[in-house]
N, C-alpha and C positions, 0 to 999 in steps of 0.2 A: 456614472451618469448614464441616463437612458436617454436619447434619441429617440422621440414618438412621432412620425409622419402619416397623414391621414385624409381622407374624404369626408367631407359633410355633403347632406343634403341638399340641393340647391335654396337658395335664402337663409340657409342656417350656421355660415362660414362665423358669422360673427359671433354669434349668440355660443356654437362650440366651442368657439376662442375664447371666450369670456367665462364660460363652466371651467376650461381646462384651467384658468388663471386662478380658480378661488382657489382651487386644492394648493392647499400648503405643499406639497413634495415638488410642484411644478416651479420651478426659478425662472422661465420664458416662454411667449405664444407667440408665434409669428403667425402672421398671413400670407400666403403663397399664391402666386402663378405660378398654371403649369399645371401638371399631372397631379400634382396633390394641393389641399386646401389650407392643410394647416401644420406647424411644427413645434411639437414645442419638448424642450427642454425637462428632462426630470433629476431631482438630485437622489436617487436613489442606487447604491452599492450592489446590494446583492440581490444575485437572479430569481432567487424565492421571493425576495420581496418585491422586486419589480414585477413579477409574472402576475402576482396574487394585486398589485395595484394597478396594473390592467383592466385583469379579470372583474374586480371588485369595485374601482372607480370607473378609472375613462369607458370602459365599455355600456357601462346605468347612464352614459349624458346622450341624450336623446339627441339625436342630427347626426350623430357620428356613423355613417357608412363601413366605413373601410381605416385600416391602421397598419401600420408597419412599426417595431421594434427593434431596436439598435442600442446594444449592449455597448457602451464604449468604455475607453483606459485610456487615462491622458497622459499625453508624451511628454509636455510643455504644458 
């Protein structure tokens, strides 16, 4: 799973949230206070395919500033 945290535009918190929701590989979108705007949740395994779903989707959704990428491996 990938961990995606990130900045939107200001007024456009929602509107990214809601792009990030339609993409099928996305499982959750949160809304955040604090330093970042949005989090959300990808169900994708491998690092070629998450880099290229980046690169290829979240990064085309208009509002999106800034992003952070977090590879994770569940323990539990």
């Amino acid at each position: 799973m990938i961990i995606l945290i990130g900045r939107a535009a200001v007024g456009k918190e929602m509107k990214v949230a809601q792009d990030l929701a339609k993409l099928d590989e996305v499982s959750a979108v949160y809304l955040l206070t604090g330093e970042y705007d949005f989090l959300a949740e990808i169900d994708i395994k491998d690092v070629e395919a998450g880099i290229d779903f980046v690169l290829d989707k979240v990064r085309r959704i208009g509002g999106i500033t800034e992003t952070r990428t977090m590879f994770t491996k569940k323990v539990k």
